[in-house]
C-alpha positions as CSV (number, residue, x, y, z in Angstrom):
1,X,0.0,0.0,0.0
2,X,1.4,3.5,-0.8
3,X,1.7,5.3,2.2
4,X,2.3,9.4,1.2
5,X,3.8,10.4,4.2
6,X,4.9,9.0,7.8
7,X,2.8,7.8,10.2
8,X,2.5,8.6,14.1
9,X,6.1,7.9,15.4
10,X,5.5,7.1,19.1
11,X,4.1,4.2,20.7
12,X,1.3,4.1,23.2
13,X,0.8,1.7,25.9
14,X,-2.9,-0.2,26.0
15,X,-5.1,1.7,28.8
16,X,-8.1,0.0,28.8
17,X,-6.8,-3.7,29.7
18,X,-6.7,-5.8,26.7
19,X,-7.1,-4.8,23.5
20,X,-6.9,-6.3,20.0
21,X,-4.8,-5.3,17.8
22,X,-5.8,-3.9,14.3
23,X,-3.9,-4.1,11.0
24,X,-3.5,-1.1,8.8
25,X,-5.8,-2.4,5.9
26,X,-9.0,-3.5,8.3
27,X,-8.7,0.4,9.7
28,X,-8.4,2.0,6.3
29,X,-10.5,-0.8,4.4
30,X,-8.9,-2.1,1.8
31,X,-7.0,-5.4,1.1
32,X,-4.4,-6.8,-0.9
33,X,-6.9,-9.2,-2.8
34,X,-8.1,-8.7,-6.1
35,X,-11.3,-10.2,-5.2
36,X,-14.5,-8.1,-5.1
37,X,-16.2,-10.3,-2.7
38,X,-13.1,-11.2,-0.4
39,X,-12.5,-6.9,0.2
40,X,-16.6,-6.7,1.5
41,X,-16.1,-9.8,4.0
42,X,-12.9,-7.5,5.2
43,X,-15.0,-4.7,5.4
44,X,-19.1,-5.2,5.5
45,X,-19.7,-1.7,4.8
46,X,-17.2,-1.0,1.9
47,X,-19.5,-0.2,-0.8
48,X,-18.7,2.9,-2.4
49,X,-19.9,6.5,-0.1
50,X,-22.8,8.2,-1.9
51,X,-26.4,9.5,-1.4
52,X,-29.0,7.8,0.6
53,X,-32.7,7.6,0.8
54,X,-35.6,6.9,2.4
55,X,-39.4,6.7,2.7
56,X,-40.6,8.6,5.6
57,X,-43.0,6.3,8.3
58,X,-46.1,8.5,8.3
59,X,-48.3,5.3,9.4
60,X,-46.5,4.8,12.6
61,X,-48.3,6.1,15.6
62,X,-45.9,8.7,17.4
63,X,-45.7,10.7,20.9
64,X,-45.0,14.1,19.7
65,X,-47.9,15.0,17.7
66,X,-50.1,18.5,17.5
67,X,-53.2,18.7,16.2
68,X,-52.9,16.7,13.6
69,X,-54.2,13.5,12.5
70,X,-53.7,9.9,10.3
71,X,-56.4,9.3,8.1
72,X,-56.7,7.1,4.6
73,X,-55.9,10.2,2.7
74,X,-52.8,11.2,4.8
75,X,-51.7,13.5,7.8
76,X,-54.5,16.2,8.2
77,X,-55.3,18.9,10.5
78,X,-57.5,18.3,13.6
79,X,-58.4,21.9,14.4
80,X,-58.1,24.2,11.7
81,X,-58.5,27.3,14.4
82,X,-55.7,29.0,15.3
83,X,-52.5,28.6,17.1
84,X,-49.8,29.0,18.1
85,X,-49.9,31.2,21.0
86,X,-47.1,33.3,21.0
87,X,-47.3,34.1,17.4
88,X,-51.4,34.9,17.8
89,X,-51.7,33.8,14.1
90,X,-55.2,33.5,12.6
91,X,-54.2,30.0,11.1
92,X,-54.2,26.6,12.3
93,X,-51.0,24.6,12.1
94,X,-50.3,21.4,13.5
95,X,-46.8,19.2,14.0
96,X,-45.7,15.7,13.7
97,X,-42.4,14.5,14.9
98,X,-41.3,11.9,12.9
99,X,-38.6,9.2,14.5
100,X,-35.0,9.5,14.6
101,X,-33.4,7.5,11.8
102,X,-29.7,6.2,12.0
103,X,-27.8,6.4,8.6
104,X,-25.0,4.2,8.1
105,X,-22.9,7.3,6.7
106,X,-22.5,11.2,7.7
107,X,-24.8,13.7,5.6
108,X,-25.2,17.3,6.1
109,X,-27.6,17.7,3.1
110,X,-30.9,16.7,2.8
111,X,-33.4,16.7,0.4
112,X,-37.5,16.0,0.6
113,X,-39.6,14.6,-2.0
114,X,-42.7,15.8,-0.5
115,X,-46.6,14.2,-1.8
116,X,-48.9,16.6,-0.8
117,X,-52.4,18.1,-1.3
118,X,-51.9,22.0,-0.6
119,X,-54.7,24.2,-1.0
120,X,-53.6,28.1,-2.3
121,X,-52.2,30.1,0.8
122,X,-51.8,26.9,2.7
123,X,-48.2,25.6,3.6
124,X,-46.4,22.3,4.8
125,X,-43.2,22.9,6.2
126,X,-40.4,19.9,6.2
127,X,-38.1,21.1,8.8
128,X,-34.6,18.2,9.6
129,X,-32.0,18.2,12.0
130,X,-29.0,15.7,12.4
131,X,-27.4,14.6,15.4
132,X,-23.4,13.8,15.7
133,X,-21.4,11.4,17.1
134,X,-21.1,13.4,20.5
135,X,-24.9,13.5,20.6
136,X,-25.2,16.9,19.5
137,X,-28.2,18.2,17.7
138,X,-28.4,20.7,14.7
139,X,-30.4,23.7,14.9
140,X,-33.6,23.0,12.8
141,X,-33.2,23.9,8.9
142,X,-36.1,23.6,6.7
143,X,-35.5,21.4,3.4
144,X,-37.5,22.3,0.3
145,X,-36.9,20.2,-3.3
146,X,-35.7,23.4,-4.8
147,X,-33.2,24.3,-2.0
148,X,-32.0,21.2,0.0
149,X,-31.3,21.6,3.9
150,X,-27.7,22.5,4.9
151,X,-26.4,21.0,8.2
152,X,-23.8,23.3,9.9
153,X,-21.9,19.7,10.5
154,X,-22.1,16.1,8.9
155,X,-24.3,14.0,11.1
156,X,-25.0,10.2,11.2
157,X,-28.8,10.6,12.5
158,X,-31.7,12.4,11.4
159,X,-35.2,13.4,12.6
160,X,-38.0,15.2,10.7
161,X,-40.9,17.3,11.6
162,X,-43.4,18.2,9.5
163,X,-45.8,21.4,9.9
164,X,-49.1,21.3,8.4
165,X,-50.7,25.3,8.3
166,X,-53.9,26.4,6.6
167,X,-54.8,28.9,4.2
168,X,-56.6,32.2,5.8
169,X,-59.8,30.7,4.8
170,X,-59.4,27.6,6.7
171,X,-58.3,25.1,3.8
172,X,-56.0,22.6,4.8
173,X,-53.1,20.5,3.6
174,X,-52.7,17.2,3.5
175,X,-49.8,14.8,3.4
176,X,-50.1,11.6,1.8
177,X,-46.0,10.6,1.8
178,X,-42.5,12.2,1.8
179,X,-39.0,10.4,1.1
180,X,-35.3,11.9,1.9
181,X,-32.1,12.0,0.4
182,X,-29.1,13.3,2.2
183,X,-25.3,13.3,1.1
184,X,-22.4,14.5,2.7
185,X,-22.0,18.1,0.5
186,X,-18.7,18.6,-1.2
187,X,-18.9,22.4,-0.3
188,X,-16.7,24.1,2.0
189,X,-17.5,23.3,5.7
190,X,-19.9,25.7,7.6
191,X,-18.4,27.1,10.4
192,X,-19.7,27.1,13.9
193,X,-18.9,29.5,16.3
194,X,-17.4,28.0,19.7
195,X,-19.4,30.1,22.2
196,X,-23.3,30.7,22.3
197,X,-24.4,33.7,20.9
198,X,-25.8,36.3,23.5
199,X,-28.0,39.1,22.3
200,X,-29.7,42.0,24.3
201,X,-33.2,41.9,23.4
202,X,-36.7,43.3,24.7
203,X,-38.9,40.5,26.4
204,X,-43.0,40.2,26.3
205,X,-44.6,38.4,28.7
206,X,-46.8,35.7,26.8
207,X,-49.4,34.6,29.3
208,X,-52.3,33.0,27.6
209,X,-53.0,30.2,30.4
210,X,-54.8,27.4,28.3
211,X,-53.5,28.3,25.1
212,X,-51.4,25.6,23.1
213,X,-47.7,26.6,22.4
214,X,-46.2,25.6,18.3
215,X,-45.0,22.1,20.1
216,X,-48.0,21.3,21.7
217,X,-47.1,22.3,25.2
218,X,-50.7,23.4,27.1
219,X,-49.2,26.4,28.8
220,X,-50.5,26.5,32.8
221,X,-50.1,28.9,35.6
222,X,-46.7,30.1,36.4
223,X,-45.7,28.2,33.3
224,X,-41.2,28.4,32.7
225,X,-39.7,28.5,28.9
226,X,-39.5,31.0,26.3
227,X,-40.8,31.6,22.7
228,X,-38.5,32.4,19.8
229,X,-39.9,34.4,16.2
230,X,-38.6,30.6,14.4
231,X,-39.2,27.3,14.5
232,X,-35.4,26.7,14.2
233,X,-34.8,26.2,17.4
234,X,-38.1,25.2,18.8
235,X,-37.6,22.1,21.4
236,X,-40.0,18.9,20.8
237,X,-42.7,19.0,23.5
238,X,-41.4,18.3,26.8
239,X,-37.6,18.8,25.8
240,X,-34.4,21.6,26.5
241,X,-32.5,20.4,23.8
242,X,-33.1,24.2,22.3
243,X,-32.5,26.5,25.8
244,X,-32.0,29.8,26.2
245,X,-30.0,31.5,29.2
246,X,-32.1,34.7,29.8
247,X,-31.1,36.9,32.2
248,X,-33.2,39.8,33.9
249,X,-32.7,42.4,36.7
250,X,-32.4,40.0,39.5
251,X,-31.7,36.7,38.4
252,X,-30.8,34.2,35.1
253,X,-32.6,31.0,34.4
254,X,-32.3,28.5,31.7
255,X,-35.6,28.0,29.7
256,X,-36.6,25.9,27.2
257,X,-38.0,26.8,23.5
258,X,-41.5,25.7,23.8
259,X,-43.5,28.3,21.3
260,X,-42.6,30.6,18.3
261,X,-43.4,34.4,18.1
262,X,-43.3,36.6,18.9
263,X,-44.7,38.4,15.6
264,X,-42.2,37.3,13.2
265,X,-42.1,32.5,12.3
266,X,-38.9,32.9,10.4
267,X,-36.9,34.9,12.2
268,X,-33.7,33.0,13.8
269,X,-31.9,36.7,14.2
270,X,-29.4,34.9,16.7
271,X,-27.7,33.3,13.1
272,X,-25.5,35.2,11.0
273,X,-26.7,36.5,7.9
274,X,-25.2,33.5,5.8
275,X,-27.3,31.2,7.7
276,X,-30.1,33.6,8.7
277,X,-33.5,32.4,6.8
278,X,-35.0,35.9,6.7
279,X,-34.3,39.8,6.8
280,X,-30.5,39.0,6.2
281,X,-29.9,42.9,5.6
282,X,-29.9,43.2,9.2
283,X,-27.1,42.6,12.3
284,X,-26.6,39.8,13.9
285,X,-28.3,40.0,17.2
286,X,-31.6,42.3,15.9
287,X,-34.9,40.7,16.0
288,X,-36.7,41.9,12.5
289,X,-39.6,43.4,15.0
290,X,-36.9,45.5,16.9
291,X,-35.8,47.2,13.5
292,X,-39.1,47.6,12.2
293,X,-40.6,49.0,15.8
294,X,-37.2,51.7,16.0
295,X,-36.3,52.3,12.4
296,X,-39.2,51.5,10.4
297,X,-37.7,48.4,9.0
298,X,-40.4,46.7,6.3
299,X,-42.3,49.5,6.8
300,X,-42.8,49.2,10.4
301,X,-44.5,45.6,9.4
302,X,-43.8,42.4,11.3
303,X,-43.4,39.5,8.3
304,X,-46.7,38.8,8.1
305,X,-48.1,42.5,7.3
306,X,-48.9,43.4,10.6
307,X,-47.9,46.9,12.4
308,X,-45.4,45.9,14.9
309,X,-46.1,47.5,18.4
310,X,-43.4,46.8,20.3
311,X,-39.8,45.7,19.9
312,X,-39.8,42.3,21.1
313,X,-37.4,39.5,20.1
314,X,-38.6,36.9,23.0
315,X,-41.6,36.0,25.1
316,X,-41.5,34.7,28.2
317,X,-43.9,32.6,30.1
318,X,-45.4,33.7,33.3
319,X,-43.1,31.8,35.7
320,X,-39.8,33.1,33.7
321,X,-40.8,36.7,33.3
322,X,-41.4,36.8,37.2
323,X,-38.5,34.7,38.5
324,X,-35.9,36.6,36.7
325,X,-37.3,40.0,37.8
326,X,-39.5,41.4,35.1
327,X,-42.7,43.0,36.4
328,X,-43.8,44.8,32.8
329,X,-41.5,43.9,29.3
330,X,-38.1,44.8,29.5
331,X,-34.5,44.7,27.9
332,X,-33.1,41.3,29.1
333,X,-30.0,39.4,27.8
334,X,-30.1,36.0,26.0
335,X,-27.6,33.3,25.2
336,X,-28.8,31.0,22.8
337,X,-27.4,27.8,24.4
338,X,-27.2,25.3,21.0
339,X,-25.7,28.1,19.1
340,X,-21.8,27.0,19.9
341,X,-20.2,24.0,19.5
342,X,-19.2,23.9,23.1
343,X,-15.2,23.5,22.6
344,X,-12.3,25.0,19.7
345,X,-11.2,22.6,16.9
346,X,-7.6,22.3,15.9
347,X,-6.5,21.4,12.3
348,X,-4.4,18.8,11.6
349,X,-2.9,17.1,8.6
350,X,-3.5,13.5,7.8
351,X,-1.9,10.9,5.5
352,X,-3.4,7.5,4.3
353,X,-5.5,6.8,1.1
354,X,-9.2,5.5,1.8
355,X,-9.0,6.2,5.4
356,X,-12.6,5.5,7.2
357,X,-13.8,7.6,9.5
358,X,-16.3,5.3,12.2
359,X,-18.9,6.2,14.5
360,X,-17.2,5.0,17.1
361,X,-13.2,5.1,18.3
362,X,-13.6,1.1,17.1
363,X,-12.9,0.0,13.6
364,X,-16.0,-2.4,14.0
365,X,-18.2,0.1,14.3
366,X,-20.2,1.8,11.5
367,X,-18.2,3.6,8.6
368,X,-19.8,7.3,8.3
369,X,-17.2,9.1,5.9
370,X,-14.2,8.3,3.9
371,X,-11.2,10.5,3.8
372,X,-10.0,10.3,-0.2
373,X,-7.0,10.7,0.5
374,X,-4.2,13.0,2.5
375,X,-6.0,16.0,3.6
376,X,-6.4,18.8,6.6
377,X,-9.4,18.0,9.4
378,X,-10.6,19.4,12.1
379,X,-10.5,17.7,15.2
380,X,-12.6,18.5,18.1
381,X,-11.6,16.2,21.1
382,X,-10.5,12.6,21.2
383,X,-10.5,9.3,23.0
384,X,-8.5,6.0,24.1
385,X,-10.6,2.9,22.1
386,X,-9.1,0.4,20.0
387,X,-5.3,-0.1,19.4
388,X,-4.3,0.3,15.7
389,X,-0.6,-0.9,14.5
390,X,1.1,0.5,11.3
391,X,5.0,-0.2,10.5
392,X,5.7,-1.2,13.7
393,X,4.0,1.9,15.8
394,X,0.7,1.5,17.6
395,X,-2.0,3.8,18.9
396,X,-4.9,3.5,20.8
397,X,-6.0,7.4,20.5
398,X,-8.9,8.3,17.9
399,X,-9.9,11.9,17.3
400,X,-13.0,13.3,16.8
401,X,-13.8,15.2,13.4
402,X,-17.0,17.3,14.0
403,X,-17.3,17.4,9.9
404,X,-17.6,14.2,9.4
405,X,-19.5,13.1,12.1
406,X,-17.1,10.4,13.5
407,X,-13.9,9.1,14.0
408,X,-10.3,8.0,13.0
409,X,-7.6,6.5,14.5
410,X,-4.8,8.9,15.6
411,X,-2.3,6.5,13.8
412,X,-3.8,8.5,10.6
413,X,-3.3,12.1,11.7
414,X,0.3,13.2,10.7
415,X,2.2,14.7,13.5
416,X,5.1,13.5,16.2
417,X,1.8,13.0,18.6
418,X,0.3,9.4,19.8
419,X,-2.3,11.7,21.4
420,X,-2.4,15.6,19.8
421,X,-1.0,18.2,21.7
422,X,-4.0,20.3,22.8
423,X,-7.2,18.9,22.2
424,X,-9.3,17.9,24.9
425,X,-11.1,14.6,25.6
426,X,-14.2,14.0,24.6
């Protein structure tokens, strides 16, 4: 096998009591054989990296749904009257959170193929999200045919939610099927910032005891979490995994994203504008109803035509307005907890043709990603799992490459290094 440049040149011990050895070519899958069928028993998942798809489950009963039901015909509204609260729009939407679904490769782009009966001014929204190999969700991203969804990272799971909304007069959409493609993207990596972004913005209290939030959350007395103007970062009902940090004149409490509004659905202003779905013209940081409530942004109009009245870029349910000190709305600061990645990466250069990058720091595990050939990664943390021997050497360190979604064995990164000079565990 060609080797283009030197592998790791120090040893390191075992530290996880016995370990089996690895050759070279099981690690980078390939094999000295010229037969076909010999190479896939070496490697079971060797067949060549490419685009995958899938035909969405919309039969299968599941827990997260909001007013929305199965019928012959497809998912359909329940209650066309409308919802959600914190946006107080006059149409009915529903949700349905489809499973998770474990891909035996990393993506970051995804595709729908969406069947669908959708009456004029009616929509249905086909929102994904991927989740790493450090269990790390995406922010939400909404995948059309024409303009495929984007993962900031590659990702070796994704989930689906589907939003059904009606037209102004009260027609509804239904879905009778949806299938998926994803692929890793052979664009430059999107870059994620390391720290949550924090924003000062003007809080609302949302109230509306009784009323339904956009994930299906029946809001209650003293109620705790927080509404943001876009379903990108809206937590499934009953979840943090979308959070925000808000903090008000006498105390900070985390919160989860429960509702969207208010005013403005497709609004993430926390995002850059390369990432930002709607009014990119404006900073980083400034909620769309801010600009048009102080400089007459959109004509003073929120994006659905109305006259915006305030500045808001948050509301906050009973029990979080109160407990962080807010007695009538009020400037309060916000981190965005999802928003970073959580650590720095540190590049690296690698050597090695056909090196697999695995789920997990194990060779047996499942191959996400292929490395072509010698390139530059960026690694995020790494781990002791399986030893790996090469010329003589051994290693038992594997790195973590937050664009691939997975791992590969140290042996593979090219520096003097068993384990690489500052980068943390994982």
């Amino acid at each position: 096998m060609h080797r283009s440049q030197r592998p790791n040149t120090h040893s390191v011990p075992v530290r996880r009591g016995p370990a089996v050895a690895v050759s070279l070519l099981a690690v980078v899958g390939l094999t000295l054989t010229a037969d076909p069928a010999a190479a896939r028993g070496a490697d079971p998942d060797d067949a060549p990296l490419g685009g995958i798809s899938w035909r969405a489950d919309l039969a299968t009963p599941a827990a997260d749904v909001t007013n929305v039901s199965r019928t012959e015909g497809g998912l359909r509204l329940r209650d066309p009257r409308p919802g959600p609260a914190s946006s107080r729009s006059p149409q009915g939407q529903g949700t349905v959170l489809l499973p998770e679904r474990v891909l035996g490769r990393a993506v970051d782009r995804i595709t729908p193929d969406l069947e669908a009966t959708v009456p004029t001014g009616a929509q249905v929204a086909v929102d994904v999200r991927g989740r790493d190999g450090l269990g790390r969700w995406t922010e939400w991203r909404e995948a059309r045919d024409d303009s495929p969804a984007l993962l900031p990272r590659a990702v070796t799971r994704v989930q689906t939610r589907l939003t059904l909304v009606t037209a102004p007069n009260g027609s509804a959409p239904t879905v009778s099927g949806l299938r998926l493609g994803a692929e890793l993207d052979d664009t430059p990596v999107r870059a994620e910032a390391a720290e949550a972004v924090t924003a000062s913005v003007y809080a609302t209290r949302e109230g509306l005891v009784g009323g339904t939030t956009a994930n299906g959350h029946v809001i209650v007395p003293n109620d705790h979490f927080v509404a943001l103007p876009s379903r990108r970062g809206l937590s499934p009902k009953g979840s943090g995994e979308y959070s925000v940090r808000v903090c008000g004149p006498a105390r900070c409490e985390t919160a989860p994203v429960w509702d969207v509004g208010p005013w403005n659905t497709r609004d993430d202003y926390w995002n850059p504008s390369s990432v930002r779905e709607s009014f990119k013209d404006l900073p980083q940081g400034t909620p769309e109803a801010q600009a048009a409530y102080q400089q007459g942004y959109n004509g003073g109009l929120d994006g659905s035509g109305r006259r915006v009245l305030n500045p808001a870029g948050i509301d906050l349910a009973d029990g979080t307005f109160y407990n962080i000190g807010l007695n009538n709305n009020g400037w309060v600061t916000v981190t965005y907890l999802w928003t970073g990645t959580g650590a720095p990466t540190k590049s690296f250069p690698t050597w090695g043709t056909a090196v697999n990058i695995r789920q997990q720091a194990t060779s047996a595990s499942t191959r996400v990603a292929q490395l072509p050939g010698p390139t530059t990664v960026r690694v995020q943390c790494q781990v002791h799992g399986q030893l790996v021997e090469a010329d003589g050497h051994s290693n038992d360190a594997w790195s973590y490459l937050p664009d691939y979604g997975g791992y590969i064995s140290n042996i593979f990164i090219d520096v003097a290094d068993s384990w690489l000079p500052g980068v943390p565990n994982c």
